[in-house]
One Martini backbone bead per residue (centre of mass of N, CA, C, O) as a GRO file, in nm:
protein
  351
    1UNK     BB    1   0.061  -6.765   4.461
    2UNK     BB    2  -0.137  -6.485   4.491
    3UNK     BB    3  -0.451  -6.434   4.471
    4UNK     BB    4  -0.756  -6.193   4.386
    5UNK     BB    5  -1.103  -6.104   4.371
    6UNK     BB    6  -1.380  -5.976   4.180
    7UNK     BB    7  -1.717  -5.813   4.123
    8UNK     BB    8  -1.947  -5.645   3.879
    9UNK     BB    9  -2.261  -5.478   3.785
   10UNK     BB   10  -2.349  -5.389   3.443
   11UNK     BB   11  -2.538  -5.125   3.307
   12UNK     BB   12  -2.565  -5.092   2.942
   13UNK     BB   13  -2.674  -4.877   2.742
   14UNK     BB   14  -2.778  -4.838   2.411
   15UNK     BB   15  -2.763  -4.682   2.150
   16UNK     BB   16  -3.033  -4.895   2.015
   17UNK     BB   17  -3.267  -5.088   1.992
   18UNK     BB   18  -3.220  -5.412   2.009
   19UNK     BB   19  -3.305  -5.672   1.763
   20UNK     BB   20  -3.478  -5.981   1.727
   21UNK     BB   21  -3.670  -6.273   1.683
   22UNK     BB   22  -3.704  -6.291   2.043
   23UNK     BB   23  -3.649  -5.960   2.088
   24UNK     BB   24  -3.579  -5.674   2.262
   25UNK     BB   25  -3.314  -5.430   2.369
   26UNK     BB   26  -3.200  -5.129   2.588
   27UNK     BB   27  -2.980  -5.316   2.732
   28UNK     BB   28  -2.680  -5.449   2.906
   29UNK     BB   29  -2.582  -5.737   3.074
   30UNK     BB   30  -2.305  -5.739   3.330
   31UNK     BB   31  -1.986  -5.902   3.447
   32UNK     BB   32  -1.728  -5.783   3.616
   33UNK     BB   33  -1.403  -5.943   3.614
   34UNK     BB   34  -1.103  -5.930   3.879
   35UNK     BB   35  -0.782  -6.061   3.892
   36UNK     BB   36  -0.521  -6.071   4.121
   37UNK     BB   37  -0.201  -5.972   4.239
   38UNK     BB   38   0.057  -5.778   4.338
   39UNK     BB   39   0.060  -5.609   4.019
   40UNK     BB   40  -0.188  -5.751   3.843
   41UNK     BB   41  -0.493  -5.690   3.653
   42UNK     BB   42  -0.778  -5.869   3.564
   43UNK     BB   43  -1.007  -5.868   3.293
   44UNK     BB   44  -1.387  -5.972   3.274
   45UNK     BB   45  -1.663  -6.076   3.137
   46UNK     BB   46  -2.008  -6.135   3.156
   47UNK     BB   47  -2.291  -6.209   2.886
   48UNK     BB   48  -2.584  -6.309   2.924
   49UNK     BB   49  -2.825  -6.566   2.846
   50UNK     BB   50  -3.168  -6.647   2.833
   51UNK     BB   51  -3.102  -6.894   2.581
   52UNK     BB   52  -2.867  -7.037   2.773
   53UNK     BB   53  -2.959  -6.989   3.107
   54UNK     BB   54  -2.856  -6.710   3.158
   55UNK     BB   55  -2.797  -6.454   3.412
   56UNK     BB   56  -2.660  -6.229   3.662
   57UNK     BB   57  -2.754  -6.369   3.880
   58UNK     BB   58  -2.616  -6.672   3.813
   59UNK     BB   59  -2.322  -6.511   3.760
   60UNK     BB   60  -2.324  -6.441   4.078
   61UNK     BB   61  -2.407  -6.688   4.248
   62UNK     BB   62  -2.077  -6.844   4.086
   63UNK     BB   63  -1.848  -6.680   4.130
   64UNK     BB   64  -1.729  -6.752   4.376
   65UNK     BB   65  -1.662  -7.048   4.324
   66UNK     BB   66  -1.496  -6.992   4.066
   67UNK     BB   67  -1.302  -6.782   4.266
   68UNK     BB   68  -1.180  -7.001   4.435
   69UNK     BB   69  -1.052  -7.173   4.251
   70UNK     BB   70  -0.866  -6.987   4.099
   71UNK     BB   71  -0.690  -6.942   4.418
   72UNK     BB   72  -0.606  -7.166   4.436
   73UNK     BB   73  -0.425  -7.249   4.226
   74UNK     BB   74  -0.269  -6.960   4.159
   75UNK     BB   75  -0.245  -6.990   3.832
   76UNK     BB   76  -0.336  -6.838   3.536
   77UNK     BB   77  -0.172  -6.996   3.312
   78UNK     BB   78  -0.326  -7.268   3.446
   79UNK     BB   79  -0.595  -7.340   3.243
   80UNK     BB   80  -0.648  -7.658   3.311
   81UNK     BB   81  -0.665  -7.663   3.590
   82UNK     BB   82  -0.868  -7.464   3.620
   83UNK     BB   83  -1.090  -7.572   3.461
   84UNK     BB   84  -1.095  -7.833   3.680
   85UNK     BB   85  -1.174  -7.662   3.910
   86UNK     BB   86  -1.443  -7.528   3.802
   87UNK     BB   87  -1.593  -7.828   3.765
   88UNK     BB   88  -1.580  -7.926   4.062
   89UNK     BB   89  -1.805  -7.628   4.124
   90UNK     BB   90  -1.881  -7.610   3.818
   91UNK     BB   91  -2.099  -7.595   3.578
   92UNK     BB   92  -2.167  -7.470   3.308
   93UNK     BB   93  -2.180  -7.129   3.300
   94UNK     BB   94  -2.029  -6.977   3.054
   95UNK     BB   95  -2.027  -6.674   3.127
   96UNK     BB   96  -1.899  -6.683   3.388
   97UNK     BB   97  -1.641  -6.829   3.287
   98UNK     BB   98  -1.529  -6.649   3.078
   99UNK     BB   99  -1.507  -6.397   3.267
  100UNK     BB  100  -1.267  -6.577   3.415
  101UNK     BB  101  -1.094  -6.668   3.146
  102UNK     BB  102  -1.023  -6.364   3.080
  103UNK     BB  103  -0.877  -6.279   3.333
  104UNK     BB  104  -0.640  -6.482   3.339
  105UNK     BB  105  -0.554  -6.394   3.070
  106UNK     BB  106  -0.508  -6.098   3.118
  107UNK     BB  107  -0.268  -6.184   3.365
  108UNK     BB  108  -0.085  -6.391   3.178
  109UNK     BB  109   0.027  -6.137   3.012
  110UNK     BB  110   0.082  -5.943   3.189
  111UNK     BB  111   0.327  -6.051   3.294
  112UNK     BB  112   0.478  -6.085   3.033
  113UNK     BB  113   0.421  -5.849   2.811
  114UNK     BB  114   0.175  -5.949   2.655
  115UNK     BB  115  -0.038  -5.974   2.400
  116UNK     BB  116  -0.236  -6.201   2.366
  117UNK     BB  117  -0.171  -6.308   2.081
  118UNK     BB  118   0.134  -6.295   2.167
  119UNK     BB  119   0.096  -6.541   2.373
  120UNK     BB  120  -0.043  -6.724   2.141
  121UNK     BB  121   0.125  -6.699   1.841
  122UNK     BB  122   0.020  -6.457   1.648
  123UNK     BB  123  -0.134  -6.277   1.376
  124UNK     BB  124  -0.259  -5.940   1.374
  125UNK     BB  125  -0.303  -5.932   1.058
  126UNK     BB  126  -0.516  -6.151   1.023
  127UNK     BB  127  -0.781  -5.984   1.114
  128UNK     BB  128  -1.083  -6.000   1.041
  129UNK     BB  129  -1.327  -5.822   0.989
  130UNK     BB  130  -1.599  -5.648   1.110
  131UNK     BB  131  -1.903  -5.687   1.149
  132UNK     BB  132  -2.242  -5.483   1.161
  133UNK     BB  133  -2.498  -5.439   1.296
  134UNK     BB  134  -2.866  -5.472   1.195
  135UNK     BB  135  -3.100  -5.445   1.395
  136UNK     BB  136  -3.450  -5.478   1.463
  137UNK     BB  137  -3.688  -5.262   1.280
  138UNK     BB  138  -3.813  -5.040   1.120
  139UNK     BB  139  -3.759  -5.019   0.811
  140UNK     BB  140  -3.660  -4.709   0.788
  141UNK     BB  141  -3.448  -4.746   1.038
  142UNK     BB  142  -3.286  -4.923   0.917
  143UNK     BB  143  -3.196  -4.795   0.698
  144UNK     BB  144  -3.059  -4.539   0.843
  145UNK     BB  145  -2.853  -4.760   1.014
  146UNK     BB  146  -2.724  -4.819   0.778
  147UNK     BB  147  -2.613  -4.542   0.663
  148UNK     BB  148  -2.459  -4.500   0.935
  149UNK     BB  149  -2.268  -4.734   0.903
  150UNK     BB  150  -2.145  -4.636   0.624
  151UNK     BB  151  -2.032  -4.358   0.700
  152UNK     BB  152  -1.861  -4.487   0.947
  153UNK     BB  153  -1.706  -4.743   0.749
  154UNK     BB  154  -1.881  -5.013   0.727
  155UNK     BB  155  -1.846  -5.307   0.509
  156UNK     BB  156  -1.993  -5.508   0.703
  157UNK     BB  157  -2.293  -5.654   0.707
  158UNK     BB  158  -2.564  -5.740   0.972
  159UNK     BB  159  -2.871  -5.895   0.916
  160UNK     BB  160  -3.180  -5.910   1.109
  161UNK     BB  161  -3.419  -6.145   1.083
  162UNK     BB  162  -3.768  -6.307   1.135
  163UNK     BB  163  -4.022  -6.157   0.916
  164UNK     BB  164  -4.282  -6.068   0.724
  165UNK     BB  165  -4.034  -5.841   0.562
  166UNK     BB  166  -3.775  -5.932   0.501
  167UNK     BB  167  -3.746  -5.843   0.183
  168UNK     BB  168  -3.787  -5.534   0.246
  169UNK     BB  169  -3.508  -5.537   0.454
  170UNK     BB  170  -3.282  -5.590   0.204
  171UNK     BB  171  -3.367  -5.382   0.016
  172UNK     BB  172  -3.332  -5.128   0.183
  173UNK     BB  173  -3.010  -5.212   0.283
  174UNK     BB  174  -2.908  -5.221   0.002
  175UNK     BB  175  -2.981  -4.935  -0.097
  176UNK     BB  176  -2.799  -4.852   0.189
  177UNK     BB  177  -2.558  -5.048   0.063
  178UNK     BB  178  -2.449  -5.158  -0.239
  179UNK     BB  179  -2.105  -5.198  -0.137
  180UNK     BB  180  -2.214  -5.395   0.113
  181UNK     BB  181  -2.151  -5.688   0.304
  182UNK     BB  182  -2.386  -5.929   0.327
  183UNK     BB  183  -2.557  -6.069   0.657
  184UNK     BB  184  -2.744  -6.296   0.790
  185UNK     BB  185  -2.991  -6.315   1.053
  186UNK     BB  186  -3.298  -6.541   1.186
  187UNK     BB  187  -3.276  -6.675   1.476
  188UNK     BB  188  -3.456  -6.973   1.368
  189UNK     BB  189  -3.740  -6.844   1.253
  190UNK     BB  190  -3.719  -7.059   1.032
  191UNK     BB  191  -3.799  -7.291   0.801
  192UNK     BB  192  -3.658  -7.513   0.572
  193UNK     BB  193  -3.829  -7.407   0.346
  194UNK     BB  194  -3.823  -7.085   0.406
  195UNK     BB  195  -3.537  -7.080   0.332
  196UNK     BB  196  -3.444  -7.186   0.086
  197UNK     BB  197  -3.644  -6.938  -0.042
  198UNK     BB  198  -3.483  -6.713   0.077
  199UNK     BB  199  -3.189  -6.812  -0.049
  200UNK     BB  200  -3.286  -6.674  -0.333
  201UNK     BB  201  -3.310  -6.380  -0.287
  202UNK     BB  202  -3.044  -6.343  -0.124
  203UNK     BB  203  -2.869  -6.380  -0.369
  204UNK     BB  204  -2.944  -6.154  -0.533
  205UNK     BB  205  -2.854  -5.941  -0.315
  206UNK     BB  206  -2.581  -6.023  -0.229
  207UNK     BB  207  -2.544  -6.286  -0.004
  208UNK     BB  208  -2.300  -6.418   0.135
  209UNK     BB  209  -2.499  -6.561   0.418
  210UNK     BB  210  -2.633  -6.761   0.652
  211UNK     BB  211  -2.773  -6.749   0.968
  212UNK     BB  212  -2.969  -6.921   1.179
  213UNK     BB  213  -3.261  -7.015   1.009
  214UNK     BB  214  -3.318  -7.265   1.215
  215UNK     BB  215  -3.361  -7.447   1.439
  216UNK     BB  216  -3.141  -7.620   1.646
  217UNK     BB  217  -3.362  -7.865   1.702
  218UNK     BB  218  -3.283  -7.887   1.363
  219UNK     BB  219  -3.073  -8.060   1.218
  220UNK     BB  220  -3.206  -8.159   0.955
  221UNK     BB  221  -3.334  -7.875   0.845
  222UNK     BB  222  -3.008  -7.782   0.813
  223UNK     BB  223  -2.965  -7.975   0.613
  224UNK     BB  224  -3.156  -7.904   0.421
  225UNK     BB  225  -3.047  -7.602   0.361
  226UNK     BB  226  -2.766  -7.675   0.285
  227UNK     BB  227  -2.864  -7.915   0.019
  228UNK     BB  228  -3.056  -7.642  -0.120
  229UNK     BB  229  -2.991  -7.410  -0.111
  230UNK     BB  230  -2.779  -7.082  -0.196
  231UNK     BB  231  -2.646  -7.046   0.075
  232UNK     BB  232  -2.433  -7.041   0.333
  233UNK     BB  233  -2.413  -7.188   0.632
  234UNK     BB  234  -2.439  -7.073   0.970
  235UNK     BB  235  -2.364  -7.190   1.308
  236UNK     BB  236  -2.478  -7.078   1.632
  237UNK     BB  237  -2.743  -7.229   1.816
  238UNK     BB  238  -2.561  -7.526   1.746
  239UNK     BB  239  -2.294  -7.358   1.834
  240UNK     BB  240  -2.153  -7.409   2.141
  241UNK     BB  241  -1.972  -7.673   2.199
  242UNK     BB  242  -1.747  -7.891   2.128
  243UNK     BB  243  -1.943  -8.108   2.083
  244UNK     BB  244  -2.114  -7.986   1.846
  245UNK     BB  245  -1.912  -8.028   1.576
  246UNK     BB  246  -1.958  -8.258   1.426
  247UNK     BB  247  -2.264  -8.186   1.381
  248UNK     BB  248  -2.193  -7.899   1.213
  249UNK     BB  249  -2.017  -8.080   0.977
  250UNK     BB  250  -2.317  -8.177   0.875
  251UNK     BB  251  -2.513  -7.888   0.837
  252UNK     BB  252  -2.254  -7.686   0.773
  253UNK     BB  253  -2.006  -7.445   0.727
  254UNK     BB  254  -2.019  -7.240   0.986
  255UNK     BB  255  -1.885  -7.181   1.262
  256UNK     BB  256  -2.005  -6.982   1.582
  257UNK     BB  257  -1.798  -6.834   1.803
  258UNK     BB  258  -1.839  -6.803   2.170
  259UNK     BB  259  -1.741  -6.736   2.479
  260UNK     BB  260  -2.037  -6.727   2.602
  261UNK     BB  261  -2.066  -7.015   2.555
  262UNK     BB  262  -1.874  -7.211   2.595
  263UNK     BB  263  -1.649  -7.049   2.848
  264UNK     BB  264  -1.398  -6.903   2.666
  265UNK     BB  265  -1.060  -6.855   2.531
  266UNK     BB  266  -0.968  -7.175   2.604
  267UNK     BB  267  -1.196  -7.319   2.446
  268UNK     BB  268  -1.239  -7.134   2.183
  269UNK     BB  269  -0.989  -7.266   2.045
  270UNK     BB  270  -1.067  -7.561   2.042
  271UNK     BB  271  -1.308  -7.533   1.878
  272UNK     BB  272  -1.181  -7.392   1.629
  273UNK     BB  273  -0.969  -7.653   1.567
  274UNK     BB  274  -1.186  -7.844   1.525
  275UNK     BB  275  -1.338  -7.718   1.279
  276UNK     BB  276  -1.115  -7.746   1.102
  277UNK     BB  277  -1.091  -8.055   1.115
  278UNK     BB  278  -1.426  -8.053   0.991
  279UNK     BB  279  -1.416  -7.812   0.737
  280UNK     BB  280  -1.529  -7.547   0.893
  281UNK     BB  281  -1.541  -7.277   0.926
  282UNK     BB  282  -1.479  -6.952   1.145
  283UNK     BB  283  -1.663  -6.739   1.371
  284UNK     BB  284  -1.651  -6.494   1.514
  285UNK     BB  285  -1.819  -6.390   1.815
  286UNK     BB  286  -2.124  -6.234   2.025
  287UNK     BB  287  -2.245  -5.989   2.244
  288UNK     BB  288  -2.383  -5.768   2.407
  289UNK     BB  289  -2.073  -5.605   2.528
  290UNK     BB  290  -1.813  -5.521   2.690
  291UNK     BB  291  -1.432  -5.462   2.659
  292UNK     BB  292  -1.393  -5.691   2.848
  293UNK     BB  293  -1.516  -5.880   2.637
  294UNK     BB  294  -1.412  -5.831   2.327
  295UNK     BB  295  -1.095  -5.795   2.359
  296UNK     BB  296  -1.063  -6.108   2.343
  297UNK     BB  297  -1.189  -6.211   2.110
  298UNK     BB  298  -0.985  -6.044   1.917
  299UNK     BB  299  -0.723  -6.199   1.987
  300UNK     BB  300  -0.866  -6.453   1.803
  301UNK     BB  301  -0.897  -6.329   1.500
  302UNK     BB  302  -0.641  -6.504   1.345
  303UNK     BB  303  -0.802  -6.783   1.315
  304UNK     BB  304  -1.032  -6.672   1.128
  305UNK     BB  305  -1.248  -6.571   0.881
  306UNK     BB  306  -1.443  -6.444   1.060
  307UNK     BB  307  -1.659  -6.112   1.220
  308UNK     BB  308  -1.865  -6.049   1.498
  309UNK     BB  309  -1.709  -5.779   1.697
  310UNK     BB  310  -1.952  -5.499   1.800
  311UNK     BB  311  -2.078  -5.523   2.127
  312UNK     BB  312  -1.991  -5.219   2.206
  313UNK     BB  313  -2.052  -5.040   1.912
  314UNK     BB  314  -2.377  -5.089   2.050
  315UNK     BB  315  -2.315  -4.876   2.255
  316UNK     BB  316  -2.271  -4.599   2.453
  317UNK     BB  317  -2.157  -4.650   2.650
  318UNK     BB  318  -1.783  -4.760   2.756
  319UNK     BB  319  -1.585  -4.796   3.035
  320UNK     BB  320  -1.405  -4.988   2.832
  321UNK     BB  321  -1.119  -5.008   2.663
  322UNK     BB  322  -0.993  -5.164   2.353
  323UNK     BB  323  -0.971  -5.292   2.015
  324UNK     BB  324  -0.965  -5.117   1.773
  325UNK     BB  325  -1.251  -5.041   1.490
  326UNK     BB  326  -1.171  -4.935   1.256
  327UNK     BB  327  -1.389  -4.963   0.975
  328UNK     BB  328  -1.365  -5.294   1.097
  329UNK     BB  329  -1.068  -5.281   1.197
  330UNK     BB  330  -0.885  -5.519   1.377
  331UNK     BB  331  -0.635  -5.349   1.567
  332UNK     BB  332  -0.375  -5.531   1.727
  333UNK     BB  333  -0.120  -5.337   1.648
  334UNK     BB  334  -0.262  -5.071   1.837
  335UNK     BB  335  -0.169  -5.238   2.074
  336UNK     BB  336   0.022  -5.097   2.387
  337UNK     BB  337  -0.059  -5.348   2.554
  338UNK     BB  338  -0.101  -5.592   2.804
  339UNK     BB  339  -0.327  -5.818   2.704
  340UNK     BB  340  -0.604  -5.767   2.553
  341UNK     BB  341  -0.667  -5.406   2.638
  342UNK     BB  342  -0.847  -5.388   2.868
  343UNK     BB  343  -0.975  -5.074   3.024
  344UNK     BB  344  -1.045  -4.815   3.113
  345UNK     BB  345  -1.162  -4.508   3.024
  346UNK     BB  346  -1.100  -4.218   2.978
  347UNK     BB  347  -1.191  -3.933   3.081
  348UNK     BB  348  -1.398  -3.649   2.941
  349UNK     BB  349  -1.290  -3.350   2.894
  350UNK     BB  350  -1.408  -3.060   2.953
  351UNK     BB  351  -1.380  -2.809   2.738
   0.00000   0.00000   0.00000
């Protein structure tokens, strides 16, 4: 089998500039890549982070090399061979792989005619909601987003904390939207005496969990968090590889996967299935990031617990459309396409 590919990088400005306890942006950088055969494109895109070492620069740099492997291989669907090719030429480069990882699987599935989750024998029925972010701003700007997400109909709200005014952003946010399901991400920001005293008035706010209250690199202090909290903890920065999953099922209750941190959804599998064995819930997120890459994510929601799958829906305009998710419901039974789902977007008809 002969196989081709190319990539572009895409600037897509925010609704919102979005803002975490590390600082905000108001544009996401994309990588989007495409493998061919003589009758399928696959499509998967790369989301950088610069807190894992990557850049649009870094994963254009390493892409002709990892499609360059996966050429050689010629068969999409032979995931491991892929792996192992790609390892040959390229190693850590998580987003770069992913991007590479979702074009495969998207171009294996759409041989066999089949949505990627039935590809992988999952059931779309299976898929929980999706949260939706409320990045950090200004408290009344952020009372306002909250709003407007309940408006729109999302059930289940992600606040990002990390704040010297945190217990007011909270305030604010349960305010603007009383009866729904709140969970905070403080991105490392706190102290672990500072999260367990936080997850005492969290816990009164009625907030689900907490996600990655102390550093990474304090594994101790997440276990301290851990087993003085009130509230169960969620670790995302602790949990980037298939390797971290043994200490996270001793530091965390549930462990957040995401495509750009391990290298794609064929990774992604794996990793979900270790949490498993460890005992851990299981939450898949993203990046802000366009429906190449989050319409993967989504063919895997009927695996986990939780979803924090909205990187698109942050988006002001999406060239590509994806998976469906009015009012946070990830729809992959109305996806009648084959592969991911992710497709150019058709153009908005004028007049």
């Amino acid at each position: 089998m002969s196989l081709t590919s190319d990539f572009e990088r895409l600037t897509l400005p925010l609704e919102h500039e979005f803002g975490i306890s590390r600082g905000s942006s108001a544009t996401a950088e994309n990588v989007v890549v495409r493998v061919s055969d003589d009758e399928h494109t696959g499509v998967g895109a790369a989301a950088p982070s610069a807190h894992y070492g990557e850049t649009v620069e870094t994963v254009e740099a390493v892409l002709p090399d990892l499609l360059a492997a996966v050429e050689r291989v010629g068969d999409p669907a032979n995931h491991q061979r892929i792996a192992a090719a790609m390892d040959d030429v390229v190693r850590a480069n998580p987003a770069a792989r992913a991007a590479v990882d979702i074009a495969c699987c998207d171009l294996a599935a759409k041989r066999v005619g089949l949505p990627l989750s039935r590809y992988w024998g999952l059931d779309p029925a299976s898929a929980p909601e999706t949260s939706f972010t409320i990045g950090l701003d200004d408290t009344e700007r952020m009372r306002a987003k909250t709003r407007d997400a309940v408006d729109a109909g999302y059930e289940i709200l992600k606040v990002k904390l990390g704040t010297s005014r945190d217990e007011e952003i909270v305030e604010a946010v349960r305010d603007a939207a009383p009866d729904a399901t709140l969970r905070v991400d403080a991105n490392e920001a706190w102290t672990p005496r500072e999260a367990v005293s936080n997850t005492e008035w969290l816990a009164d706010a009625d907030v689900e969990f907490v996600e990655q209250p102390v550093p990474a690199e304090n594994p101790d202090g997440m276990r301290f968090v851990r087993e003085r909290g009130a509230l169960p903890i969620a670790a995302d920065e602790s949990c980037v590889t298939l390797a971290d999953v043994p200490e996270v099922a001793e530091i965390a209750d549930i462990a957040n996967v995401k495509l750009m941190k391990c290298g794609g959804p064929s990774e992604a599998r794996r990793l979900i299935h270790a949490a498993r064995a460890g005992g851990l819930d299981v939450m898949l997120g993203c990046m802000v990031s366009s429906n190449a890459a989050i319409a993967a994510a989504a063919q895997l929601a009927p695996l986990v617990d939780y979803a924090d799958l909205d990187g698109s829906l942050l988006l002001a305009d999406d060239p590509y459309e994806g998976v469906p998710m009015p009012d946070g419901e990830i729809d992959l039974a109305a996806v009648d396409r084959p592969g991911t789902g992710a497709r150019l977007a058709e153009p908005v008809a004028n007049g």
